[in-house]
Every structure is written in C-alpha cells, then in structure tokens.
C-alpha positions as CSV (number, residue, x, y, z in Angstrom):
1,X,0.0,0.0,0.0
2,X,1.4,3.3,-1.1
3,X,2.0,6.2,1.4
4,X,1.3,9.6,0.9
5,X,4.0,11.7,0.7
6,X,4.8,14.2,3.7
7,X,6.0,17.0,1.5
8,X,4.2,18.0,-1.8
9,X,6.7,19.7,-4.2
10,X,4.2,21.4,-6.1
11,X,4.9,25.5,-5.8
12,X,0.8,26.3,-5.2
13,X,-1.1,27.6,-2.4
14,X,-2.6,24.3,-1.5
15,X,0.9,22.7,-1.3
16,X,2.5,25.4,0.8
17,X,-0.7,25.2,3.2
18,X,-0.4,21.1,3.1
19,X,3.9,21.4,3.8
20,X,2.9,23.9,7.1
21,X,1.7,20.8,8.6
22,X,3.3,18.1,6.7
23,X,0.0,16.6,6.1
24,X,-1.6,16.9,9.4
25,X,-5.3,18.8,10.5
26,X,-4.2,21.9,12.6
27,X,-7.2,20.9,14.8
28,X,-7.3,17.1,15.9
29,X,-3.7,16.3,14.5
30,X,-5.7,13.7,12.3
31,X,-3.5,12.7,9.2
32,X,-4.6,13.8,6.2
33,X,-4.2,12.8,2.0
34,X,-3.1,15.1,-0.2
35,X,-6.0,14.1,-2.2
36,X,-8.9,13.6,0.3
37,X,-11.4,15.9,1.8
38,X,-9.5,18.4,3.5
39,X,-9.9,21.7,3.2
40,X,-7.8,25.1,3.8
41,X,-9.1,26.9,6.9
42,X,-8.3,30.3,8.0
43,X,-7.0,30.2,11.5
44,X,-8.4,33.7,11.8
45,X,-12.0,33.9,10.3
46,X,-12.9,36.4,7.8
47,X,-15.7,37.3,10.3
48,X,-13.2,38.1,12.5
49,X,-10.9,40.1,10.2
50,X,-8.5,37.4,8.7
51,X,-7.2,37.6,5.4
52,X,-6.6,35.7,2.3
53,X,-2.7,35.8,3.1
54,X,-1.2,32.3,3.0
55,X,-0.2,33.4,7.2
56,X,-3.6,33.1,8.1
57,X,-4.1,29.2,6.0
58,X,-3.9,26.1,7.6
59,X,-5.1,22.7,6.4
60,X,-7.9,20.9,8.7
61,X,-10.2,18.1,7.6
62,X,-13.4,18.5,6.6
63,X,-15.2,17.6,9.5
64,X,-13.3,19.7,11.6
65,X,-13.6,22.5,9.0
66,X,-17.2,22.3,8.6
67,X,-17.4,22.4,13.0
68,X,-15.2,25.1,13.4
69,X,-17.4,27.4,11.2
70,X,-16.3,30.9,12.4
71,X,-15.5,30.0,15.6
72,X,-11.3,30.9,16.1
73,X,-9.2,27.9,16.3
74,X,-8.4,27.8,20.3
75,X,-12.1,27.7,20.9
76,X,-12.5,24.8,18.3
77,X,-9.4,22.8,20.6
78,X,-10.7,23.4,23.6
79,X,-14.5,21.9,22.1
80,X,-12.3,18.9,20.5
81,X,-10.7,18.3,24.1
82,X,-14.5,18.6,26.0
83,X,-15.8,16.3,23.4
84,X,-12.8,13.9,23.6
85,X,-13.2,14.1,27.8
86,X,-16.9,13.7,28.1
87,X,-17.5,11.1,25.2
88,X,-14.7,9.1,27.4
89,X,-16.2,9.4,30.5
90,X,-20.0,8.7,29.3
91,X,-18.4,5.5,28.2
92,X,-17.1,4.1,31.6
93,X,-20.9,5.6,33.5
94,X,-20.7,2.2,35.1
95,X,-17.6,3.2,37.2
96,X,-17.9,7.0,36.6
97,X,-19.4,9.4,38.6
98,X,-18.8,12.7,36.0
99,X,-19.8,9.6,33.1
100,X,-23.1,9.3,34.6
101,X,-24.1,13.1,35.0
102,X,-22.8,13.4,31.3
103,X,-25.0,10.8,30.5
104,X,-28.2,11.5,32.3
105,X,-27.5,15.8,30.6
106,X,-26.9,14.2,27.1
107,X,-30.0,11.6,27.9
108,X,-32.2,14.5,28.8
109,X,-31.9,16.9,26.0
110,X,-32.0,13.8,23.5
111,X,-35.5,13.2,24.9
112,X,-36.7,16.5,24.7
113,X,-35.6,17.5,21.2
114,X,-37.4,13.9,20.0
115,X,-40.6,15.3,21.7
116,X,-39.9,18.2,20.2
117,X,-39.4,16.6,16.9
118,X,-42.1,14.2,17.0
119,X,-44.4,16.3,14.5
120,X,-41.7,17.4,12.3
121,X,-41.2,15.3,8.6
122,X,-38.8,12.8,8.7
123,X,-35.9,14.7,7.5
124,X,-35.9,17.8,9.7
125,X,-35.7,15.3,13.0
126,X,-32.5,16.1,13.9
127,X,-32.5,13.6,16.8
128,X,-33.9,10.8,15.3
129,X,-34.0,7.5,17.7
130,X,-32.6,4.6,16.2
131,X,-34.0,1.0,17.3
132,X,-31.6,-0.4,20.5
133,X,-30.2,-3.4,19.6
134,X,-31.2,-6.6,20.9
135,X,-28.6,-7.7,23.8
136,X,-26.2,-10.8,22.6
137,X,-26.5,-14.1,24.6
C-alpha cells in the first residue's frame, strides 16, 4: 500500500498550506491525503478580520472544517478536548461518577428534542431515535 508523501513539491497555495503541517489537521492532529477531503481553513476567520494571506491558512479536515465554522481555532481545541473528555467518560458511566451526570445531561436533551421533533417530517428530525439493539446471549 502506497503512502502519501509528507511533503508536496508542487509551488501552489494548496501545497505550501499542506507542507505547514506536513499533512496533518491543525485541529485534531488527524493525518490527512493530499488528495482527500481536506480543506484550507483560515485560522483567523474572515468574520473576525483574517485575510486571504497564505499566514492566516492552515489545512484541517473537513469535519473539523465544517465544526469550526467561524469559531477561532483555540475555541475549536478546547471543544475537540471537551468532546474527547466527556464522550470518554460517558463511556465508563458504570464506574464514573462525572460519566453518569454526562450521561443523564446528554440523555435529557435527547429526549426532549425527539418530543420536540415528533411532528416534524422525517428529514428535519434532527435527533432521530434509532431502534436499541437486541442484547447478545
């Protein structure tokens, strides 16, 4: 299986933004091909005043891309962290006490955005339950 090369030779705005990293998302540290879905990202937002100068470019992968938005790029590492934290400690609620109050938060405001979305069509429901699996014996 062939590896992607770390450094892209080519002299164009995408490879100097994809050498800054050496193939790397500036946000998770996820590696990334040179011909996938990632994206350039501007570290500070043009809502926020950040230019078009290759300075203010960094690549990041799409999904981090497309949840960063506008937000500035400390903001979106500190959300990545939180996530990273809580989705670990939801997963040991058995023996965790901050698990199970992330669990029971998350638990509640899944139930009431599917009330919520009980009379909305199909493909506005944003929260939409999916059938529990039956247990293995």
């Amino acid at each position: 299986m062939a590896r992607h090369k770390r450094i892209v030779e080519a002299n164009t705005r995408k490879a100097r933004v994809w050498n800054k990293t050496r193939g790397h998302c500036h946000l998770c540290g996820e590696k990334l091909k040179y011909a996938g879905d990632w994206q350039i990202d501007h570290v500070v937002p043009r809502a926020f005043g950040g230019s078009d100068e290759d300075w203010n470019f960094l690549p990041a992968c799409g999904f981090c891309n497309r949840m960063k938005k506008a937000a500035r790029t400390y903001k979106m590492r500190r959300v990545l962290m939180y996530g990273r934290y809580c989705l670990d400690e939801a997963t040991r609620r058995n023996t965790s006490e901050d698990g199970q109050a992330i669990y029971a938060v998350v638990g509640r405001r899944v139930k009431i955005a599917t009330l919520r979305a009980k009379n909305k069509p199909p493909h506005m429901q944003l929260w939409k339950q999916t059938e529990k699996k039956p247990a293995r014996t």
